[in-house]
C-alpha positions, 0 to 999 in steps of 0.5 A, spaced: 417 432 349 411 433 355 404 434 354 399 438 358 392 438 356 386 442 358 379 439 355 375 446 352 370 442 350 368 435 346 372 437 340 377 442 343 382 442 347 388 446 349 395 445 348 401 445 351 408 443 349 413 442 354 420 441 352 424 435 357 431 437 354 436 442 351 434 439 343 426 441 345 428 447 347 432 448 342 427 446 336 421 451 341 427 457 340 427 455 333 420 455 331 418 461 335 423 465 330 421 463 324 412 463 324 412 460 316 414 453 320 407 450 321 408 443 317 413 442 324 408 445 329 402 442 325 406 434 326 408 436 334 401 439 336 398 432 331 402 428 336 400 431 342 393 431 340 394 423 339 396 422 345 390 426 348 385 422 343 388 417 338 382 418 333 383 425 332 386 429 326 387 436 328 382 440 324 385 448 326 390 452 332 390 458 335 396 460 339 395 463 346 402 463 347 406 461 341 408 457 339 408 453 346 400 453 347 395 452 342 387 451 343 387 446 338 380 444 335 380 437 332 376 432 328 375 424 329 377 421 324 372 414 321 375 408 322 373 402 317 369 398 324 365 403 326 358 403 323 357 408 318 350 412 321 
């Protein structure tokens, strides 16, 4: 799977998923028909988001165009070397 980002602002970025082969299209066609399959969403946009910024967790989604697109707001998750302010 392909990813092309958009930068929305320091916690916020869009999403968008694209497939490279017929079993990506077919997960997609899939996912599209059955909207009570967020876990499997939740796991391909968290992916994307590493990619895009390693420390992030994904916080929330809201789909522009379901379920390929997503504005997707995140959080950075604390690691145990940086400096607790």
């Amino acid at each position: 799977m392909k990813y092309h980002y958009m930068r929305i602002s320091p916690t916020t970025v869009r999403i968008e998923l694209i497939p490279e082969d017929n079993t990506e299209k077919s997960l997609l066609q899939q996912l599209a028909h059955s909207e009570t399959n967020n876990k499997e969403l939740n796991v391909l946009f968290q992916k994307a988001l590493n990619i895009y910024q390693p420390s992030a967790l994904l916080a929330s989604k809201t789909f522009m165009d379901f379920p390929r697109v997503a504005i997707c707001g995140f959080q950075f998750s604390a690691k145990l070397s940086d400096p607790i302010l």
